[in-house]
gemmi code that builds the backbone of each chain (N, CA, C; Angstrom):
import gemmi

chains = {
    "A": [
        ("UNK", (-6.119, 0.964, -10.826), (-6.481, 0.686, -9.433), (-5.375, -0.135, -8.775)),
        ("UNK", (-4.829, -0.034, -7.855), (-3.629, -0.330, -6.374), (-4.942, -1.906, -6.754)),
        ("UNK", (-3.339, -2.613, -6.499), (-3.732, -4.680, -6.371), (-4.111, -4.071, -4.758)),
        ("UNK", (-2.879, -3.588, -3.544), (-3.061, -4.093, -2.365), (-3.733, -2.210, -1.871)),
        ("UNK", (-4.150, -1.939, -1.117), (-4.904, -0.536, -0.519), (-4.153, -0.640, 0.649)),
        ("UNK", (-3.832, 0.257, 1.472), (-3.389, 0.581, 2.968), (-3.537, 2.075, 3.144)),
        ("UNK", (-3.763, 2.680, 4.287), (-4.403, 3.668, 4.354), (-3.129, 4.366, 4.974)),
        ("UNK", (-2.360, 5.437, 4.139), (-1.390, 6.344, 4.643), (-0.801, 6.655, 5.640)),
        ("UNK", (-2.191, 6.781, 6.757), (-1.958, 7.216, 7.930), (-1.297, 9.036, 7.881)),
        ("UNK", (-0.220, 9.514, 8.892), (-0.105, 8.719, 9.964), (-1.267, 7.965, 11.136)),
        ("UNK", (-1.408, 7.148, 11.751), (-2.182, 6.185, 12.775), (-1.511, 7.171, 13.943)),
        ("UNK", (-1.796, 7.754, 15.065), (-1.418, 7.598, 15.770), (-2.211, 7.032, 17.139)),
        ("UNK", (-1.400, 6.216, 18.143), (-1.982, 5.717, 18.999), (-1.188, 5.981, 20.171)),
        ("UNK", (-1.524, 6.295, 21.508), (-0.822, 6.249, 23.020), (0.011, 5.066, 23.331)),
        ("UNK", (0.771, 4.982, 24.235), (1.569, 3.992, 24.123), (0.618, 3.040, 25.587)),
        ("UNK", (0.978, 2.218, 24.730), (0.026, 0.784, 25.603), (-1.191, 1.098, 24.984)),
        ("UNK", (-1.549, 1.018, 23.814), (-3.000, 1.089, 23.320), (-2.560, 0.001, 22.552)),
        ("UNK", (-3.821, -0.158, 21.747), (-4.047, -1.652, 20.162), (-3.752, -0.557, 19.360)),
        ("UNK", (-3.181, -1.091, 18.400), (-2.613, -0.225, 16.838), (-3.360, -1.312, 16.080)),
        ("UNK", (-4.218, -0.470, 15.096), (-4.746, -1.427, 14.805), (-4.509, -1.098, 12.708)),
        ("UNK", (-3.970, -1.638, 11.859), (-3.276, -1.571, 10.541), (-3.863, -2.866, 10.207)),
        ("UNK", (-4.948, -1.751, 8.583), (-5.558, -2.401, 7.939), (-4.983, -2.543, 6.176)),
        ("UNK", (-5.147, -3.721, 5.569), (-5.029, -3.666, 3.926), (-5.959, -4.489, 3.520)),
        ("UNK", (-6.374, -3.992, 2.453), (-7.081, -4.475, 1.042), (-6.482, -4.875, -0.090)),
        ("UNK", (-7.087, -6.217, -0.349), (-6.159, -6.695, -1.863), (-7.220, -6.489, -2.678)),
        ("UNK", (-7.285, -6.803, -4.290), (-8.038, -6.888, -5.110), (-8.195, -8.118, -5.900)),
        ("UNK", (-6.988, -8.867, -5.441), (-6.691, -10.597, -5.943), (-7.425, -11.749, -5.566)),
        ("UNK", (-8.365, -12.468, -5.740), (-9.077, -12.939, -5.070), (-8.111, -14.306, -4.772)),
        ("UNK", (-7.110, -13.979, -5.850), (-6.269, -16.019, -5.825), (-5.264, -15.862, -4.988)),
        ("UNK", (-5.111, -14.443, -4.359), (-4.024, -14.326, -3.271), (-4.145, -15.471, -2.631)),
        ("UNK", (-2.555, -15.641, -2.282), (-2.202, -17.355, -1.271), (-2.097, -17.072, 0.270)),
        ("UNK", (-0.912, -15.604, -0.018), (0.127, -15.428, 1.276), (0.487, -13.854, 1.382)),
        ("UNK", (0.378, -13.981, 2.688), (0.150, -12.083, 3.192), (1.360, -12.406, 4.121)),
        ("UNK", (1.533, -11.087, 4.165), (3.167, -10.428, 4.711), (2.906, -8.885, 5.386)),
        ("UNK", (3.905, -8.954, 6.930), (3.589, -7.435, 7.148), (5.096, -7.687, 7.435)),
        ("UNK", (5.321, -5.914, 6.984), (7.006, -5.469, 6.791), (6.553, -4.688, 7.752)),
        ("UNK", (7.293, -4.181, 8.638), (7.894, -3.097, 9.445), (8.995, -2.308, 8.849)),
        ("UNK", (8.871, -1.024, 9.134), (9.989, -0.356, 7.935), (10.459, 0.613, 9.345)),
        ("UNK", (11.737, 0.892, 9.632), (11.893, 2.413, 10.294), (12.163, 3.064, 9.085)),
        ("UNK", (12.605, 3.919, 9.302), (12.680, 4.950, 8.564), (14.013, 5.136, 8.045)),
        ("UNK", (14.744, 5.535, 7.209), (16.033, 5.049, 6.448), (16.595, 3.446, 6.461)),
        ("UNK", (15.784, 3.084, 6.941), (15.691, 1.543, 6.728), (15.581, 0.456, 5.671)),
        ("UNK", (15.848, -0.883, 5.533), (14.833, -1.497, 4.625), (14.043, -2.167, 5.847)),
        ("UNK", (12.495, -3.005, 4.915), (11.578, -3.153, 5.363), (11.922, -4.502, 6.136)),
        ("UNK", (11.666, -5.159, 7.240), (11.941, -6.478, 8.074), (10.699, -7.265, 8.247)),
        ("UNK", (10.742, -8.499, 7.864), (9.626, -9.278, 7.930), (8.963, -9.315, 9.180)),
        ("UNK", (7.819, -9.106, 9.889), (7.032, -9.583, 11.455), (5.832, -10.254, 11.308)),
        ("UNK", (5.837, -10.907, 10.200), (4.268, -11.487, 10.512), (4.145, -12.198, 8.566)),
        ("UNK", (3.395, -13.573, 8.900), (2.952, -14.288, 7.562), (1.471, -14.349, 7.784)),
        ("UNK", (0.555, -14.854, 7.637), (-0.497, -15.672, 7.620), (-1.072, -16.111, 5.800)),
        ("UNK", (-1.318, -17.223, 5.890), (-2.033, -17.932, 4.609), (-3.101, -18.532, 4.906)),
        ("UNK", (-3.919, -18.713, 5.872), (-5.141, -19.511, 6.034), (-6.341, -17.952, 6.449)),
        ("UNK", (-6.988, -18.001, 6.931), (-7.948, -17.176, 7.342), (-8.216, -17.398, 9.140)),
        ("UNK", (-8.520, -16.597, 9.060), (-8.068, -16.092, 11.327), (-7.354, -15.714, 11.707)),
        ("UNK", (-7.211, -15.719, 12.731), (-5.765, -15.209, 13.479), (-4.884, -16.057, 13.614)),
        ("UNK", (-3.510, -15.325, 13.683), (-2.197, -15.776, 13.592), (-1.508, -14.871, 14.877)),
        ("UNK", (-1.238, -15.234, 16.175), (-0.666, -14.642, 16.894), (0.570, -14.954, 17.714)),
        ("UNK", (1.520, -13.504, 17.564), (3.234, -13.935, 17.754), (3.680, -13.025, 18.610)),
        ("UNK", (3.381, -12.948, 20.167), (3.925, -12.196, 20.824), (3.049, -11.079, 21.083)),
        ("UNK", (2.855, -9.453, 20.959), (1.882, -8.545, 20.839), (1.773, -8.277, 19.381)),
        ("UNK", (1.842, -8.948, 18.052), (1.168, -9.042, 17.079), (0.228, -9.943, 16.826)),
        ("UNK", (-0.666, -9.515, 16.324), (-1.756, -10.797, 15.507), (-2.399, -10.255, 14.378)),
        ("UNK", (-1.966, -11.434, 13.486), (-2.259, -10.922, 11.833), (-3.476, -11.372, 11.674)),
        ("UNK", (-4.770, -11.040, 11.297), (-6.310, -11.391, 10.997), (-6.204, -11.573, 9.298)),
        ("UNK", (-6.729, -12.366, 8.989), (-6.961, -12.459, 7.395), (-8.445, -13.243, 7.177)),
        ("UNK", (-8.964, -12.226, 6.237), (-10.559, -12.773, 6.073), (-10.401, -12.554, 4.445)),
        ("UNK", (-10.170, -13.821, 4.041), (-10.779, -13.859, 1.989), (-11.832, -13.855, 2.074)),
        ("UNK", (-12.786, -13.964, 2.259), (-14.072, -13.254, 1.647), (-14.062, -11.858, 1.249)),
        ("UNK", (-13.532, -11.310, 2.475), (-13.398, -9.832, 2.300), (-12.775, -9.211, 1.900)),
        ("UNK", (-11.353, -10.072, 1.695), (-10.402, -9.439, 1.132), (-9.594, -8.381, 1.893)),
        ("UNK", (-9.371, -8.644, 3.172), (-8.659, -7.800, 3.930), (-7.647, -8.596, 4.990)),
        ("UNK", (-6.935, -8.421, 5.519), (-5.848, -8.948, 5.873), (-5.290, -7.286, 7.228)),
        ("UNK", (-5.447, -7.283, 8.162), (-5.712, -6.715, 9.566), (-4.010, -7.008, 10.300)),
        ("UNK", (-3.160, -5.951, 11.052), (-1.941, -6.407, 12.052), (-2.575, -5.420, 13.459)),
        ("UNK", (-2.474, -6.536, 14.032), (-2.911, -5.743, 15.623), (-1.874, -5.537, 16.039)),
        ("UNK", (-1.320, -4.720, 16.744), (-0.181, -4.411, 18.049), (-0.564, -4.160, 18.958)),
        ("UNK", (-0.539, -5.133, 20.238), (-1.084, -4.842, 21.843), (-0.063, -4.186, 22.303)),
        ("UNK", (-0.220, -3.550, 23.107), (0.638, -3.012, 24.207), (1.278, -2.129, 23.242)),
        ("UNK", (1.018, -1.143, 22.289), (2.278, -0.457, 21.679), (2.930, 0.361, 22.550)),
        ("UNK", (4.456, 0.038, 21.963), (5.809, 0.879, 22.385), (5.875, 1.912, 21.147)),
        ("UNK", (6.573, 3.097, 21.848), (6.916, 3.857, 20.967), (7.987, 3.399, 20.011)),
        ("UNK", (8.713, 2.077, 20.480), (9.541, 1.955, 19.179), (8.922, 0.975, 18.252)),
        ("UNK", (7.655, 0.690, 18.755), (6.725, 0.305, 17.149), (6.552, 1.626, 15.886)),
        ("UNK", (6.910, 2.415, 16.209), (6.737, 3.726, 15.466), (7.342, 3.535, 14.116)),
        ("UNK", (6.496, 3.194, 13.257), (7.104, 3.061, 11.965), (6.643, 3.082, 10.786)),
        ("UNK", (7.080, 2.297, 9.423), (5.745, 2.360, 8.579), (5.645, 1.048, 8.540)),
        ("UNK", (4.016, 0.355, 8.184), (4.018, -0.632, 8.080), (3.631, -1.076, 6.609)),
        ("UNK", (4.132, -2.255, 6.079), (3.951, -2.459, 4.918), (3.138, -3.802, 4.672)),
        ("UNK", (1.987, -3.833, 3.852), (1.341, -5.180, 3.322), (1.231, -5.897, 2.772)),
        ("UNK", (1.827, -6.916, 2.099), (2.503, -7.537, 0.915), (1.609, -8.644, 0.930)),
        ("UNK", (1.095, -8.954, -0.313), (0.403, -9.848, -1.125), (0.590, -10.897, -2.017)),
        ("UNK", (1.019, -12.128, -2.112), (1.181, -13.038, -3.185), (-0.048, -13.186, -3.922)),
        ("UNK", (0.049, -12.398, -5.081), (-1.211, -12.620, -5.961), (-1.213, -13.984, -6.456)),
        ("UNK", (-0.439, -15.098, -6.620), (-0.357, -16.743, -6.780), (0.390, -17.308, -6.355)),
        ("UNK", (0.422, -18.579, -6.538), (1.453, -19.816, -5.862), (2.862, -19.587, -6.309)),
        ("UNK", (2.872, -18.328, -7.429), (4.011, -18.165, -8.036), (5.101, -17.537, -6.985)),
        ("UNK", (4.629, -16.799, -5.822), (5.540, -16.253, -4.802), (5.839, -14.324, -5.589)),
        ("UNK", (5.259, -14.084, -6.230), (5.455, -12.330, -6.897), (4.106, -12.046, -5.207)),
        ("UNK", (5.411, -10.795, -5.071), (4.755, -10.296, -4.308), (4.178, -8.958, -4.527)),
        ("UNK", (3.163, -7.963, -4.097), (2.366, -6.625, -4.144), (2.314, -5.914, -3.073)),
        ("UNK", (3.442, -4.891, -3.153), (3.401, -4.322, -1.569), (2.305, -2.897, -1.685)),
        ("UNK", (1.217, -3.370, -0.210), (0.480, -1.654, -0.350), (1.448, -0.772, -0.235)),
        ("UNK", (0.851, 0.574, -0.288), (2.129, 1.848, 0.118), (2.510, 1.944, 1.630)),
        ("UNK", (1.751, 1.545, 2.728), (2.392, 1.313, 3.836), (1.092, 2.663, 4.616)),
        ("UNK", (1.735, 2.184, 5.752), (1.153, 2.731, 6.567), (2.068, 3.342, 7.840)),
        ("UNK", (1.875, 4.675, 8.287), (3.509, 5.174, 8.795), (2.148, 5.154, 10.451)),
        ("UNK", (2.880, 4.682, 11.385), (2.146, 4.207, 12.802), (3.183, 5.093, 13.594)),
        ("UNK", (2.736, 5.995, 14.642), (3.163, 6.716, 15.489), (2.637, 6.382, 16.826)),
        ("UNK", (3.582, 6.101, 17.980), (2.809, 5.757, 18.990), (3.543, 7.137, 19.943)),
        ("UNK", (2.653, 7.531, 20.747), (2.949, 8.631, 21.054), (3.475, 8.470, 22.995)),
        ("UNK", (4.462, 8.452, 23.620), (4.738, 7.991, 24.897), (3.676, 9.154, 26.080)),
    ],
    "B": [
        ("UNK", (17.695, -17.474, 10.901), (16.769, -17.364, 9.959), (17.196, -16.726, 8.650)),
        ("UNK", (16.667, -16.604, 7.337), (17.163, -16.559, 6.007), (18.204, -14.935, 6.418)),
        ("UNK", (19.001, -14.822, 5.529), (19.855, -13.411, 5.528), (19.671, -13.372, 3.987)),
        ("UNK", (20.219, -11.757, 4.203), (20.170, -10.978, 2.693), (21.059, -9.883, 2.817)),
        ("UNK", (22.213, -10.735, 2.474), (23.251, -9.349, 2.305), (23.615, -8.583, 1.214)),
        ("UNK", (23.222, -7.181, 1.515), (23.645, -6.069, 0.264), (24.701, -5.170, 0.169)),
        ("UNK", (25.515, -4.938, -0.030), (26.659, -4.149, -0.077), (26.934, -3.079, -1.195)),
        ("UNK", (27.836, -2.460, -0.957), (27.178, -1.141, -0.139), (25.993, -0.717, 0.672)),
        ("UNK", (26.388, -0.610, 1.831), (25.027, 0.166, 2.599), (25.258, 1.832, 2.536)),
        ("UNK", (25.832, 2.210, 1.848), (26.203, 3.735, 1.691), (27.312, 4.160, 0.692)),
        ("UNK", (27.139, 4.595, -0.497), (27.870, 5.328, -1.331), (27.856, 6.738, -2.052)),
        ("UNK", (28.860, 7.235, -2.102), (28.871, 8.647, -2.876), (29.701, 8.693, -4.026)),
        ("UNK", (28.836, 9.241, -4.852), (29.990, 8.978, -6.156), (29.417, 10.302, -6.877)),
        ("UNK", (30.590, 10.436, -8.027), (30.294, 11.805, -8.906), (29.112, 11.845, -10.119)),
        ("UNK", (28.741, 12.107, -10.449), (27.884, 12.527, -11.352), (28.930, 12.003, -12.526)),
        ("UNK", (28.216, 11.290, -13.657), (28.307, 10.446, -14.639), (29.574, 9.161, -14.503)),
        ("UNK", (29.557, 8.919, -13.190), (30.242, 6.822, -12.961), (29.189, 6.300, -12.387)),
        ("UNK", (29.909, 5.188, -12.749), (28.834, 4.044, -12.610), (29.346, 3.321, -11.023)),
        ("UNK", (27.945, 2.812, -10.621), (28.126, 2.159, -8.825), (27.329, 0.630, -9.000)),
        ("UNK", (28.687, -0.076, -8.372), (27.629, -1.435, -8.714), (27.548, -1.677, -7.301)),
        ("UNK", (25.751, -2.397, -7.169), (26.066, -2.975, -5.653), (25.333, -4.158, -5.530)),
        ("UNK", (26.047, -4.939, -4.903), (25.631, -6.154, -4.666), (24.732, -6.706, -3.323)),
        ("UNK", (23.871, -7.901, -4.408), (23.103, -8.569, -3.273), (23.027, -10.049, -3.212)),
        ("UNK", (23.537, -10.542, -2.011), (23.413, -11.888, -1.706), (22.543, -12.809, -1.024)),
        ("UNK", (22.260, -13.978, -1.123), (20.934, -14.977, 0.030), (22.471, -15.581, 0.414)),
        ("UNK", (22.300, -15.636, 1.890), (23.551, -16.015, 2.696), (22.966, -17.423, 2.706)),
        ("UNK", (22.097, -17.869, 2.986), (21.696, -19.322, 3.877), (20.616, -20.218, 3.079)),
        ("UNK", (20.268, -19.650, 1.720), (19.167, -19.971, 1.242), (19.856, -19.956, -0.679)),
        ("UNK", (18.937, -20.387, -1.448), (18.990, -20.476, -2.757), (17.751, -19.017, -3.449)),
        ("UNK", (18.128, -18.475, -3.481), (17.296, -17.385, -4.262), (17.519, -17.353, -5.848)),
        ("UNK", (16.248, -18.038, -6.594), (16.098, -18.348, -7.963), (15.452, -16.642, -8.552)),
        ("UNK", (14.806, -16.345, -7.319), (14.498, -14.525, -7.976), (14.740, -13.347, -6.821)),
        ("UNK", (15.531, -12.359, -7.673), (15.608, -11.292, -6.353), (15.263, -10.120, -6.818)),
        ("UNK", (14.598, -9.379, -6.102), (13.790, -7.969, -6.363), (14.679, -6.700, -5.976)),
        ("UNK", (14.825, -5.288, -7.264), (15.089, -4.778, -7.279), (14.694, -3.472, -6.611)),
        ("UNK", (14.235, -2.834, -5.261), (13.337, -1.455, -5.604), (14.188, -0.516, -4.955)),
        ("UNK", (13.745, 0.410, -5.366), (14.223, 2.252, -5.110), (12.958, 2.875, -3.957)),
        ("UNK", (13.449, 3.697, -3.234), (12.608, 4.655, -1.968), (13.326, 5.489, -2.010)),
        ("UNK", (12.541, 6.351, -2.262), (12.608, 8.384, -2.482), (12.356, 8.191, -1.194)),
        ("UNK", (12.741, 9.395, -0.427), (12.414, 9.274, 0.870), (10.609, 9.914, 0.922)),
        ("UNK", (10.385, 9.488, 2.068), (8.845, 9.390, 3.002), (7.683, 9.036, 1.445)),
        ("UNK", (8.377, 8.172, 0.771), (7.525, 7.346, -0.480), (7.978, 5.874, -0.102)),
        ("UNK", (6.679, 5.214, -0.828), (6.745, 3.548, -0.479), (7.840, 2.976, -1.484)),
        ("UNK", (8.154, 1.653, -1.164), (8.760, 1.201, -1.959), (8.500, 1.079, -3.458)),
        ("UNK", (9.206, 1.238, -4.641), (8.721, 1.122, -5.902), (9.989, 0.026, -6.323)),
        ("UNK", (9.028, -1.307, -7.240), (9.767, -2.191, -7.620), (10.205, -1.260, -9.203)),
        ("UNK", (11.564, -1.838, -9.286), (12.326, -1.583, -10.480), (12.824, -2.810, -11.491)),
        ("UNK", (13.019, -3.864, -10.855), (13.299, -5.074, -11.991), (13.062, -6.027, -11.175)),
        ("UNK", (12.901, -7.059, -11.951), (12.918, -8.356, -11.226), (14.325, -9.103, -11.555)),
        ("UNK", (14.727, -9.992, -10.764), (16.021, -10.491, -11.534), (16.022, -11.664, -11.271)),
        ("UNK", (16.134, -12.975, -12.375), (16.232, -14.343, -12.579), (17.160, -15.111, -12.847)),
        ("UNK", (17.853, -15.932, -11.687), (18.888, -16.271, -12.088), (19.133, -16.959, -13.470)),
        ("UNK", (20.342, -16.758, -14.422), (20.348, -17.578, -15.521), (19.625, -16.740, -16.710)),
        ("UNK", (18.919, -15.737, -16.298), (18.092, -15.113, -17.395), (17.855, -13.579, -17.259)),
        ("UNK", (17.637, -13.192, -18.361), (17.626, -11.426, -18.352), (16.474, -10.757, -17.308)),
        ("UNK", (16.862, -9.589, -16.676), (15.688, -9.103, -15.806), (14.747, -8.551, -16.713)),
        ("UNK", (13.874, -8.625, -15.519), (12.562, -8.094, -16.271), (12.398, -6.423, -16.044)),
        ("UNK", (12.217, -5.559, -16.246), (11.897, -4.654, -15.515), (10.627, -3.783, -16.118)),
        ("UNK", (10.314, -3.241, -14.501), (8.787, -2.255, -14.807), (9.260, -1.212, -15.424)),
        ("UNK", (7.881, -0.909, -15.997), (7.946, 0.665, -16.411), (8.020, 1.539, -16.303)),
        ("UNK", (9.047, 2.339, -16.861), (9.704, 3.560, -16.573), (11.498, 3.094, -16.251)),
        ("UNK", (11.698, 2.361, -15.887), (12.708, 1.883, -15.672), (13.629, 1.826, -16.873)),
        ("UNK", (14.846, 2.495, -17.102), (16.027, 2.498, -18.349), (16.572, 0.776, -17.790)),
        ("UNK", (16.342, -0.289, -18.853), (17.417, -0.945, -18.142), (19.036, -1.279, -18.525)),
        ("UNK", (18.768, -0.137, -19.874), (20.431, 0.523, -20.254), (21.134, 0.592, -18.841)),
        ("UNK", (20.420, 1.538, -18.252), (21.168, 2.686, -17.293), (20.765, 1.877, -15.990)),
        ("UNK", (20.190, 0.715, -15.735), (19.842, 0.028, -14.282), (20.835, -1.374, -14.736)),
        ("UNK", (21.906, -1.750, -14.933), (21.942, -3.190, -15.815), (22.050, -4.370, -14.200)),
        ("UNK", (21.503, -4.933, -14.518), (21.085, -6.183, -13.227), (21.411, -7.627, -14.258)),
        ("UNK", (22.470, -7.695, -12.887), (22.928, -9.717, -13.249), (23.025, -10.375, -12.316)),
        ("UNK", (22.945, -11.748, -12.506), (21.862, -11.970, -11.955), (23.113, -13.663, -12.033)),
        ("UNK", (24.069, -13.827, -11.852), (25.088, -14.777, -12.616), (24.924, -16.547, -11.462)),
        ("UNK", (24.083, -16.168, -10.098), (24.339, -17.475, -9.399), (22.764, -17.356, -8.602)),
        ("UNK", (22.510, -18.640, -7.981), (21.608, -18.684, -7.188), (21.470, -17.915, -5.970)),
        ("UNK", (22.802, -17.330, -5.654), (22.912, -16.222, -4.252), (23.614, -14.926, -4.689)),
        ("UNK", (23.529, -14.529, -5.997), (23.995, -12.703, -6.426), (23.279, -12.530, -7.270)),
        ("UNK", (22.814, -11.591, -6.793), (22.452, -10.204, -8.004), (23.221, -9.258, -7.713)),
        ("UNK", (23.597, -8.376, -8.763), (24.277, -7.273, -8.822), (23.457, -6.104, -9.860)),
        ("UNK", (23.105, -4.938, -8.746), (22.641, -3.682, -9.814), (23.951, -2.907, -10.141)),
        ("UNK", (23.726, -2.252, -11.246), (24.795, -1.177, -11.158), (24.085, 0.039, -12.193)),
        ("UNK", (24.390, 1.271, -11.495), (23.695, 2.590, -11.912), (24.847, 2.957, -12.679)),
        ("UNK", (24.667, 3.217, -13.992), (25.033, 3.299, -14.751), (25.067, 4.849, -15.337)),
        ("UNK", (26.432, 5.881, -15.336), (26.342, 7.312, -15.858), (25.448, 7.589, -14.638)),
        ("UNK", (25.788, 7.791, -13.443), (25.329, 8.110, -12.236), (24.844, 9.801, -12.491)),
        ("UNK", (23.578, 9.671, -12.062), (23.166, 11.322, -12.122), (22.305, 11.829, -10.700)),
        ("UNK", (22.262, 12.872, -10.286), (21.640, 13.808, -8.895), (20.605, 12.662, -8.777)),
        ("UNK", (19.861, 13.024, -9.882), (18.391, 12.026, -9.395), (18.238, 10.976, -9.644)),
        ("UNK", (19.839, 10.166, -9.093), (19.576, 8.847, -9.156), (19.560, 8.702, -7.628)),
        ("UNK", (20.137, 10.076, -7.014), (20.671, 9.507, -5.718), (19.278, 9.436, -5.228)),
        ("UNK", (18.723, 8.036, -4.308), (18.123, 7.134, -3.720), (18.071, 6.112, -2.663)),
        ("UNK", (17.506, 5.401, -2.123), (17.858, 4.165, -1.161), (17.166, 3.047, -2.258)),
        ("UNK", (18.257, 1.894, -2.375), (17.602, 0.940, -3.528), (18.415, -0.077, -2.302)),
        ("UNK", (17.376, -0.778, -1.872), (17.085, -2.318, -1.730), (16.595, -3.421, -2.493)),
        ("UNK", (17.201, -4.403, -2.345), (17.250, -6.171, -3.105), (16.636, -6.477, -1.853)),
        ("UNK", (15.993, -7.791, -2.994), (15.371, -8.953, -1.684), (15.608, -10.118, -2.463)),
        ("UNK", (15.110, -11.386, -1.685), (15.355, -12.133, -2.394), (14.383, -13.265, -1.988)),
        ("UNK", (13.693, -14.333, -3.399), (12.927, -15.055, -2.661), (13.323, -16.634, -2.778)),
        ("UNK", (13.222, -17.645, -1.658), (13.577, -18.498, -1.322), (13.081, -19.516, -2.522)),
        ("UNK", (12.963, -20.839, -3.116), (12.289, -21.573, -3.715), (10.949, -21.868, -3.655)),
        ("UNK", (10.750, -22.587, -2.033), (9.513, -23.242, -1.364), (8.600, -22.296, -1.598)),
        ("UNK", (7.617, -22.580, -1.873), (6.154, -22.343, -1.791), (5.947, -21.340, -0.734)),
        ("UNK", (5.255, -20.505, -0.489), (4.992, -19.028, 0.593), (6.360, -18.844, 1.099)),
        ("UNK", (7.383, -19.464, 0.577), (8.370, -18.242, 1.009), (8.180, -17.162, 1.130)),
        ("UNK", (8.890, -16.297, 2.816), (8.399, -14.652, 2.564), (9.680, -14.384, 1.886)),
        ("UNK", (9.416, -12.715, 1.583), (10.526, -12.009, 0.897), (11.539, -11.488, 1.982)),
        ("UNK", (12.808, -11.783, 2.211), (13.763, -11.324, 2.535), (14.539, -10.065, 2.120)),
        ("UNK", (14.856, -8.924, 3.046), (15.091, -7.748, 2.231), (16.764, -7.973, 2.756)),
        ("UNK", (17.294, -7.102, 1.964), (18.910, -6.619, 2.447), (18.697, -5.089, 3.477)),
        ("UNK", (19.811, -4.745, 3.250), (19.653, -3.885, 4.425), (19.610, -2.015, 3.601)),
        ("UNK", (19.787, -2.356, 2.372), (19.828, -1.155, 1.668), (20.849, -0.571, 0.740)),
        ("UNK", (20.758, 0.062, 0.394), (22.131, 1.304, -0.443), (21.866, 2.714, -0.628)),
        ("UNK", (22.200, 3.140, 0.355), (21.643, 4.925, 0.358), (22.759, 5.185, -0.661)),
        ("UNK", (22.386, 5.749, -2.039), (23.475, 6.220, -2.674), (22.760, 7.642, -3.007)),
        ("UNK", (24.333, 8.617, -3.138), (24.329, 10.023, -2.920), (25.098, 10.378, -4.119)),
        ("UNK", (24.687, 10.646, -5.453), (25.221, 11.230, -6.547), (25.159, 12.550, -6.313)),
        ("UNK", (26.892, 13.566, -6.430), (27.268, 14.796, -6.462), (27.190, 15.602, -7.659)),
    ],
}
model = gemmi.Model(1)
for chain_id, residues in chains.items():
    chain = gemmi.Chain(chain_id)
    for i, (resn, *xyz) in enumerate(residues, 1):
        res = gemmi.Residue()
        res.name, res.seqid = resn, gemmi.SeqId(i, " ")
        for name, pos in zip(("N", "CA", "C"), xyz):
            atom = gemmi.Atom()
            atom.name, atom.element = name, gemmi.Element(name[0])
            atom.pos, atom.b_iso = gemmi.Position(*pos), 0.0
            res.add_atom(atom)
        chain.add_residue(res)
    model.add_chain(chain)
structure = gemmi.Structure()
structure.add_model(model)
structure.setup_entities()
């Protein structure tokens, strides 16, 4: 069984809609969540941390993280088509800093 | 903010030489830096871990004859593909992680390598 879940996609959404990119961990001692943005022949670029639970908001992202549930949520307001990408969910299963990336999620915003 | 420089961002080489490519933390101390490979429209897959001062670790499936990773300062790692073959050619990115506590992971920018 996948430590982190993310759902393949593609997502697609209109441009100026909420994109809304979900993951599941299976770690309950997870510390610290991470969303990568990937284009495509790319490597992946950090946009977002959160370690506490709620929202974390930076511009038209906001990262949601609920441990109880074990899910960890990236909103995008206003998407641009050059949000078009894959997104990736990365997990610190401990204080040790090893990270668990889901398989990503490829987001299409359509102009 | 932290950098992660990898070099080569693009190589072609022949079928059975070896390609080494390097990865650096420009601004930061990186005690561990991560090895992975992307087939294209597939997620990232980790291939070794690498510790400074000490032998990598690597996952399974991984030759680490044929992957050899060193690892010699707090800001290099170096992979090198070793007897280069078709299906090595790949995009393999390093990252690297800072000391402090929730440090995020810093990636480099890549190595599209193209074995002929």
């Amino acid at each position: 069984q996948k430590e982190v879940e993310q759902n393949s996609g593609p997502l697609s959404v209109p441009e100026g809609a909420i994109a809304s990119l979900n993951c599941t961990y299976s770690d309950r001692g997870s510390q610290s969540f991470f969303w990568y943005r990937q284009y495509s022949g790319k490597s992946p670029e950090l946009i977002m941390s959160i370690y506490s639970n709620g929202d974390k908001e930076d511009g038209r992202f906001t990262a949601q993280l609920n441990k109880a549930s074990q899910y960890v949520s990236l909103l995008i307001r206003d998407s641009q088509p050059s949000d078009s990408a894959t997104y990736l969910c990365a997990v610190s299963p401990n204080a040790g800093n090893m990270l668990t990336f889901g398989g990503g999620t490829r987001l299409m915003v359509k102009p | 903010g932290a950098v992660v420089s990898q070099h080569p961002s693009r190589v072609i080489c022949k079928s059975g030489t070896s390609v080494k490519i390097e990865c650096r933390s420009l601004d930061f101390q990186a005690t561990t830096m991560f090895w992975y490979r992307q087939f294209p429209k597939q997620s990232l897959m980790l291939m070794a871990t690498s510790n400074e001062g000490s032998k990598a670790t690597y996952e399974q499936g991984v030759e680490k004859d044929k992957f050899l990773i060193n690892h010699a300062s707090l800001t290099l790692s170096t992979l090198t593909v070793t007897s280069a073959h078709p299906e090595d050619s790949s995009f393999y990115i390093c990252s690297a992680l800072g000391t402090a506590d929730n440090s995020p992971l810093h990636f480099g920018n890549g190595t599209r390598l193209t074995v002929t």
